[in-house]
Steps between C-alpha positions, in 0.01 A plus 500: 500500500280237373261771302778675380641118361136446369470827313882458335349135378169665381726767258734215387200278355375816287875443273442157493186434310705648181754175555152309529367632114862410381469165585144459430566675124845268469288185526268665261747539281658142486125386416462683231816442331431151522124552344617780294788653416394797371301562816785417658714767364227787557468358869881501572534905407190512759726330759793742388302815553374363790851385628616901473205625656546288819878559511413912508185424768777274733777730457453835430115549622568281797788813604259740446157351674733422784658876547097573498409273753809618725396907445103417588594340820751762603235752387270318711728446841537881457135609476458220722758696744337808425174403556562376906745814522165725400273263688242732685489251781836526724679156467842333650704225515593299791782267572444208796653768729265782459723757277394635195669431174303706302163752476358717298400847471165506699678330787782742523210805481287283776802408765652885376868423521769481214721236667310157498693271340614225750356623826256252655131561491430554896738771504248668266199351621489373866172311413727281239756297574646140358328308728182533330663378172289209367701185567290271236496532165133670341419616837430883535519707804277788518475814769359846561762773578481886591821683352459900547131572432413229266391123581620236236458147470847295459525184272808307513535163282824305441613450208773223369758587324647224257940507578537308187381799238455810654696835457756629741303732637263295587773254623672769726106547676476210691725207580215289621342522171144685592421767498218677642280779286329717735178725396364812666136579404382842649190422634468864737164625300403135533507507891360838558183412272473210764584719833224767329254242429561310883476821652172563329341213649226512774539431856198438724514612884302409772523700824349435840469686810602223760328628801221740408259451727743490790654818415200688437380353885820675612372876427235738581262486274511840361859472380429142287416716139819619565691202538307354223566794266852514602546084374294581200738789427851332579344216250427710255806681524685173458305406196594819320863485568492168298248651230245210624117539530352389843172395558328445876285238500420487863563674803826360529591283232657701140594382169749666286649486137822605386806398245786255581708748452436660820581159695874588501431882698288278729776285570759729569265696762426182630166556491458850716120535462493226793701720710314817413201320584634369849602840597162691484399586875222748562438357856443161353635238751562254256758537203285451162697250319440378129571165322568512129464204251641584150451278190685493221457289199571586125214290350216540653361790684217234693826305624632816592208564734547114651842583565388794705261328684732215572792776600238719739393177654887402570571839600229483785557168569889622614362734736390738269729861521663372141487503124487115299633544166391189245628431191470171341627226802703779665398713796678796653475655833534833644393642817342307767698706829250496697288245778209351383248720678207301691167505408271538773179406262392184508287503170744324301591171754171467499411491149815265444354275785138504369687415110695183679240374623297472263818335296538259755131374488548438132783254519590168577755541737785733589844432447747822749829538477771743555849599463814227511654483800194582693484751781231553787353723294424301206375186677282680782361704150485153325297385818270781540350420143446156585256673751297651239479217328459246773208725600353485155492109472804518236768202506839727517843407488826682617839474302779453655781333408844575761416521819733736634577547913328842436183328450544154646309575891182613298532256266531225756222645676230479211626133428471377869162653516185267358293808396712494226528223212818326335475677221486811645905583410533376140805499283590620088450186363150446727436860410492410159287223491227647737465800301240536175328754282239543804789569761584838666814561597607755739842656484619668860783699593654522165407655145796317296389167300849424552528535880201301572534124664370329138497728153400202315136545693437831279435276199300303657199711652313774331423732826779627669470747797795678678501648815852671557626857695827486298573770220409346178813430208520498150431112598163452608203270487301570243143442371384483877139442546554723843799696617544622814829684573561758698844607603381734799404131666718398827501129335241274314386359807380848601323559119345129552362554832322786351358305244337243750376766686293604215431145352221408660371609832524176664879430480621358847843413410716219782730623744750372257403639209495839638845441675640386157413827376591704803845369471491586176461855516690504819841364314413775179475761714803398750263492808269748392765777406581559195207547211210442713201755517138518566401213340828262625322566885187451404576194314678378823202597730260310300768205481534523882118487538485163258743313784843626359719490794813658548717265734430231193557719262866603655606155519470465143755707481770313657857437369754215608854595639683444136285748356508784737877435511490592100296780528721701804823361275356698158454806682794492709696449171306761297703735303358928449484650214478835381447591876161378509463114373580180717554186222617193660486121427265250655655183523316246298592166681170516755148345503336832294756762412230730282303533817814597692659700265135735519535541858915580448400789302171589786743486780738733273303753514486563901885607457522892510608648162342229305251601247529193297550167514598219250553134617629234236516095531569237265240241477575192206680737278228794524616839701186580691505856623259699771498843464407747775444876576412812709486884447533589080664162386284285278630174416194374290651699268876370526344155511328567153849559370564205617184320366367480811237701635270565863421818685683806567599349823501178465633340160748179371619373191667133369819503301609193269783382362698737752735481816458671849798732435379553128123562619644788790673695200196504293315592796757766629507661093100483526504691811707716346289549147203572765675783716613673173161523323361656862199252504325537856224351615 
């Protein structure tokens, strides 16, 4: 209204500068008669003529300019009309409600209907409806939609509409007074230039044989060409199905190139080559399995190649059997069904042994720790590296900050002993201030920074070493100076008692030192039962001959009445599901419900029919759950879902911000999402 006011003022002050030369000429006039009257007289028929031509301009002219005015801008608000009627881009109107007033001919050719007028935009388009209407003024909302075969990009911005000077029509649009102009730009050729030029872009593989030597071992030798030929032909097989070239590099290690277009068939196979692989048997005892790392990265084809190696090294860090997929800070998964097969070399713990050695001789001191909420396993690993370094002259230090009744008998037992120092046990904030540029720290029994007893300690120490048999996550330590994980392991303690076997041939560890990591592996491997192989009994002979005795090492195990009264509740009180899963609740109000709710879901297993188990407790807010399993079920896997993680067998994960009842339905539709896709171990 205002412009409209200021343009009618702008037009009236053109017919008033003819008033203004009137009354400048009448003034001009009176001086002159009184100088002269004769120049008076010829400046008074001036003022006459001037008089006339004014009157014409104000009255007659004015009529006519105006009618002008008045036909241009009807002229206008028709070609105007026109022009958004024509518009090439389809365009609409929408009141605060989501109908549409009005639209033009591209939209009615785009939506291809004849009756528009008034119906509301999600009937047309699901993807729109009013509750994306911008609800401040200049703000724009903007989407991607796919209508039919074409993709367009939707741009709605209000638009206020002044009550005080508008038309009818206008009026009639929108009793709130805005209204919303909405834009569709078809951006289809746009999007497939960018699908054409993502596919086009390089992916670099990695592939491993996990257990080469062991399989070759496992057949006569005349019949290993074959099985050799028979991987090499499978491979190559797999790389021409995805138009890829494949290169061997050594006996069992390949590298292959091929377009990210091919990632999607790869994903809806689920990765088949690693079952093709598996199921090659020409007398071979052992299945040939192969671990695939996969980098992707649009950039840079030498990134592409780190994200392989990083992916191959997860992949066989999980147990191998799998394919890692990186892209940028994402990782995905597939495979990984079978056991970790043992390796009955013993090249590579003795390479790893001679390597932290030679670490721990170039520090200061050693700083161990573990997981929170420390288990037998972690401390009695914790305790065999202060061995090492004890035996190489190094000051070391073990955190550990809650001691839980878990640990608490071996914990007592190192404090009440004088071999050992104050400062043996140490806690974050001591941690902290021990450790320097010059300090190694060892990480045992876990791979997560954020499971460990202090993650502030990472940025504090530039050599990090990790000795863990869990399968590695998309969270991991990184930029170890030495990693040692192998999944195939019984427990850590077993992996570090090989390590001080090869250390140094002098090692004489104390009777409890060796019973710290007897019990260790005894409580993995549920008295020597489940997981163990060559190497768990051989670990435990050599333990035995360092003084490890067994009678101690039982009592360590020990629970009071309260808790054993928990435990028999949560599995009398366990519910099955799906025929073949015990979950139950551990009550949380004892001295160390985590430890109890592990040997719920251990004891839930001896019931016939049981294939699974899956214990939960709540412990200060945080739903702890163990996860347990015989036969074809792998729960590392459901735990992953769960952002957990742990062995096929043996696995647990931590909710937040959740409830007991809440937690069992997201465990229940996990259980669920894993019987569907038909993932066995």
């Amino acid at each position: 209204m205002n412009k409209k006011i200021q343009m009618n003022k702008q037009i009236e002050s053109y017919f008033r500068w003819p008033l203004i030369y009137l009354a400048f000429l009448f003034i001009l006039t009176l001086i002159l008669f009184y100088i002269n009257i004769t120049a008076g007289i010829i400046s008074l028929a001036f003022l006459l003529v001037a008089v006339a031509v004014s009157f014409f301009i104000g009255v007659v002219s004015k009529r006519h300019l105006m009618s002008e005015v008045i036909n241009y801008a009807l002229t206008f608000g028709t070609l105007q009309k026109n022009f958004l009627q024509k518009f090439q881009i389809p365009y609409i109107l929408l009141d605060i409600d989501g109908r549409i007033r009005w639209f033009n001919e591209e939209f009615e050719t785009m939506i291809g209907e004849k009756k528009i007028l008034d119906k509301n935009i999600n009937a047309l388009i699901p993807h729109l409806n009013s509750t994306i209407l911008p609800v401040e003024d200049d703000t724009v909302f903007e989407k991607e939609i796919s209508l039919e075969d074409k993709i367009y990009r939707v741009i709605i911005r209000s638009l206020e509409i002044d009550d005080d000077n508008t038309l009818d029509a206008y009026d009639r649009m929108s009793d709130s007074g805005i209204i919303y102009a909405t834009y569709f730009f078809d951006i289809t050729n746009e999007k497939e230039l960018q699908t054409k030029n993502d596919d086009q872009k390089t992916v670099v593989g990695l592939l491993y044989i996990d257990n080469y030597e062991e399989a070759f071992q496992s057949i006569e030798d005349v019949r290993r060409p074959l099985l050799v030929a028979l991987i090499d032909r499978n491979i190559n097989k797999f790389a021409k199905k995805i138009d890829g070239v494949v290169r061997k590099f050594e006996k069992d290690k390949y590298m292959i190139i091929f377009q990210k277009k091919y990632l999607r068939d790869l994903h809806e196979d689920k990765f088949a080559i690693l079952d093709v692989i598996r199921e090659i048997n020409i007398g071979n005892e052992l299945p040939v399995t192969l671990s695939m790392g996969l980098g992707v990265n649009d950039y840079s084809y030498i990134q592409s190649m780190d994200f392989a190696r990083v992916a191959i090294d997860l992949a066989l860090g999980r147990g191998g059997d799998q394919a890692v997929i990186k892209e940028s800070d994402k990782f995905l998964f597939y495979g990984g069904k079978t056991r970790g097969v043992e390796k009955s070399a013993r090249v590579k713990a003795r390479i790893k042994a001679y390597a932290f050695r030679e670490l721990i001789e170039d520090c200061d001191k050693v700083i161990v720790m573990g997981h929170k909420v420390q288990d037998l396993d972690s401390l009695g690993a914790a305790i065999g590296i202060y061995s090492c370094a004890r035996l190489l002259d190094k000051p070391v230090h073990i955190v550990l900050n809650e001691i839980t009744s878990a640990v608490r008998p071996l914990y007592e037992r190192f404090i009440e002993d004088d071999n050992y120092g104050e400062d043996l046990f140490i806690d974050n904030v001591e941690a902290v201030n021990y450790a320097n540029e010059n300090t190694l720290l060892v990480v045992v029994d876990v791979n997560r920074p954020s499971y460990t007893e202090c993650e502030e300690l990472f940025k504090y120490v530039n050599n990090v070493v990790v000795f863990d048999h869990h399968r590695v996550g998309a969270e991991h330590i990184e930029n170890t100076v030495l990693s040692y994980i192998e999944p195939y392991a019984s427990s850590a303690c077993e992996m570090v008692t090989e390590i001080i076997r090869y250390i140094s041939d002098k090692v004489k560890l104390r009777p409890m030192e060796a019973e710290a990591l007897f019990a260790g592996i005894t409580v993995d491997t549920k008295n020597f039962v489940i997981k163990t192989g060559v190497k768990t009994f051989e670990a435990a002979a050599y333990l035995r001959r360092n003084g490890a005795d067994v009678v101690r090492v039982r009592k360590l195990f020990k629970n009071d009445m309260e808790s054993y009264k928990a435990r028999a509740t949560a599995v009398r009180d366990s519910e099955i599901y799906r025929d073949k899963m015990a979950i139950s609740i551990c009550p949380s109000d004892i001295q160390n419900p985590i430890l109890v709710t592990a040997q719920a879901a251990d004891e839930l297993l001896n019931i016939s029919g049981i294939k699974a188990s899956f214990v939960l407790t709540n412990v200060d807010g945080i739903i702890y759950i163990s996860a347990r399993s015989f036969d074809d079920i792998n729960v590392q896997l459901i735990m992953e879902k769960l952002g957990g993680g742990g062995h096929l067998s043996v696995a647990g994960a931590q909710l937040h911000d959740n409830t007991i009842d809440g937690a069992i339905e997201i465990l229940k539709d996990t259980i669920d999402e894993y019987l569907e896709e038909g993932e066995k171990k």
